[in-house]
C-alpha positions as CSV (number, residue, x, y, z in Angstrom):
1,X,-34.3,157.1,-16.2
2,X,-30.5,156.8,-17.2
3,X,-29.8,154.6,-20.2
4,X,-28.1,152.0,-17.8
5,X,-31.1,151.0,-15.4
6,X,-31.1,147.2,-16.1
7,X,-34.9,147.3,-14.6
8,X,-36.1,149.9,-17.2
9,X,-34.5,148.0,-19.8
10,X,-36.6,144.8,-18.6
11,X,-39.4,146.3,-18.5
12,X,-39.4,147.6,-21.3
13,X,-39.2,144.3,-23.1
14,X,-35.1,144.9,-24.1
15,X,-33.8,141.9,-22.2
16,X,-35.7,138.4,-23.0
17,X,-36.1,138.1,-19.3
18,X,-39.2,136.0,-18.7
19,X,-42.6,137.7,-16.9
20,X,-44.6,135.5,-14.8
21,X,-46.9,138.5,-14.7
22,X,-47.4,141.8,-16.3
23,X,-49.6,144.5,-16.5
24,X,-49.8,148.1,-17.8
25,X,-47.7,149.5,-14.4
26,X,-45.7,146.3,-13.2
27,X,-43.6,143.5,-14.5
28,X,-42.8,140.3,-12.5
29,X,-40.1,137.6,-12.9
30,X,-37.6,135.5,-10.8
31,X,-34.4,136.8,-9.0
32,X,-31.6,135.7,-10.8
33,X,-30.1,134.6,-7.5
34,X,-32.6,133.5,-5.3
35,X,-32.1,133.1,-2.0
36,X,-35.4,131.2,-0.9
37,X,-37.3,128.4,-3.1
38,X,-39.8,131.4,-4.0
39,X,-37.9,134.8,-4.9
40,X,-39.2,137.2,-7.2
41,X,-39.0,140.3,-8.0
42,X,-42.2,142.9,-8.6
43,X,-40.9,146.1,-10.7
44,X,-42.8,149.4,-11.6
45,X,-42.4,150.0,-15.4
46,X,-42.0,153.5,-14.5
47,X,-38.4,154.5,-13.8
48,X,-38.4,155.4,-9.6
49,X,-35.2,155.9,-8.1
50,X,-36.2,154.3,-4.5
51,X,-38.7,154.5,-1.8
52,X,-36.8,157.9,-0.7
53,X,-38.6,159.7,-3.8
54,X,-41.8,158.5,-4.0
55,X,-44.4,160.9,-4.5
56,X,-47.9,161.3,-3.4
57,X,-48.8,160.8,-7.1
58,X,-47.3,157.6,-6.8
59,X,-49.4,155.8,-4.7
60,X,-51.6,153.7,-7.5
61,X,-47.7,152.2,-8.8
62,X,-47.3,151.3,-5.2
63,X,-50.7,149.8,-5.3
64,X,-50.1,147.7,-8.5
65,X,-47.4,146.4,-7.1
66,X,-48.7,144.8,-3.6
67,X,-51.9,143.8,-5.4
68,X,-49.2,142.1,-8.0
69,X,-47.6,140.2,-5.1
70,X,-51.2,139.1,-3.4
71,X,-51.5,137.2,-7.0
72,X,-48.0,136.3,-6.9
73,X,-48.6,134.2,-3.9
74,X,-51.3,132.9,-4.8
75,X,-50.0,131.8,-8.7
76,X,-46.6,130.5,-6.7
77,X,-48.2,128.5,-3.8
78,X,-47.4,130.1,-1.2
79,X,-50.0,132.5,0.0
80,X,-51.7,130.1,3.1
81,X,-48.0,129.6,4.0
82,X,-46.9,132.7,3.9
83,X,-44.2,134.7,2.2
84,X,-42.1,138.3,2.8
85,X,-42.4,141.7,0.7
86,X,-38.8,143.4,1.2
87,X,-37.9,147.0,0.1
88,X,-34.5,147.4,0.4
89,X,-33.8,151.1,0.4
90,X,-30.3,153.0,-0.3
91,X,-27.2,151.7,-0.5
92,X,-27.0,151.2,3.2
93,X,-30.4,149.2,2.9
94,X,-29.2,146.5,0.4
95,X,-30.3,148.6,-2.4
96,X,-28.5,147.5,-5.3
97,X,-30.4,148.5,-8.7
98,X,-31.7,151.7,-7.9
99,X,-35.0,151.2,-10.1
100,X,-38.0,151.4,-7.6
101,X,-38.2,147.1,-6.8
102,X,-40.2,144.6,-4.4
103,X,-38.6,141.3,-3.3
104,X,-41.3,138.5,-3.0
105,X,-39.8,135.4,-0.9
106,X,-41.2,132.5,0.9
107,X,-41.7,128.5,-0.4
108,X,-40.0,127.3,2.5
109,X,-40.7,124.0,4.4
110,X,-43.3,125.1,7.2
């Protein structure tokens, strides 16, 4: 991790960024600029660049984190209605933070 990763720094409790959920491997809280009525974001405390260097031995973080959006969905509302998990890889993928991160969106009007 470099000393500027604004993820590590919230998961690690620096910022006063509020969790809706954390456990011992992932921290959850809202997008700062969502862009549907349900938009948050699902983080590995563990410093990961991007999907491009995961590692077999990081299978249970990637785990944690869609077994944290299952109870996402159902804590926001939204899973009978349904909802998106996003990855946005690289640069060229939307990737803007490169700190390992899934986007949880849905709430919409069905």
């Amino acid at each position: 991790m470099g000393d500027d990763c604004l993820f590590c720094k919230i998961a690690g409790g620096e910022t006063d960024t509020d969790f809706l959920m954390e456990t011992d491997d992932v921290v959850v809280f809202r997008d700062i600029n969502p862009i549907a009525p349900v938009h948050l974001l699902l983080v590995p405390k563990r410093h990961i660049r991007s999907v491009n260097d995961l590692t077999e031995e990081d299978s249970p973080v990637l785990s944690a984190l869609l077994f944290a959006a299952r109870d996402m969905a159902v804590q926001m509302g939204v899973d009978a209605t349904g909802y998106k998990l996003i990855f946005n890889v690289e640069k060229g993928g939307g990737q803007e933070i490169f700190h390992l991160h899934m986007h949880m969106i849905g709430g919409w009007e069905s």
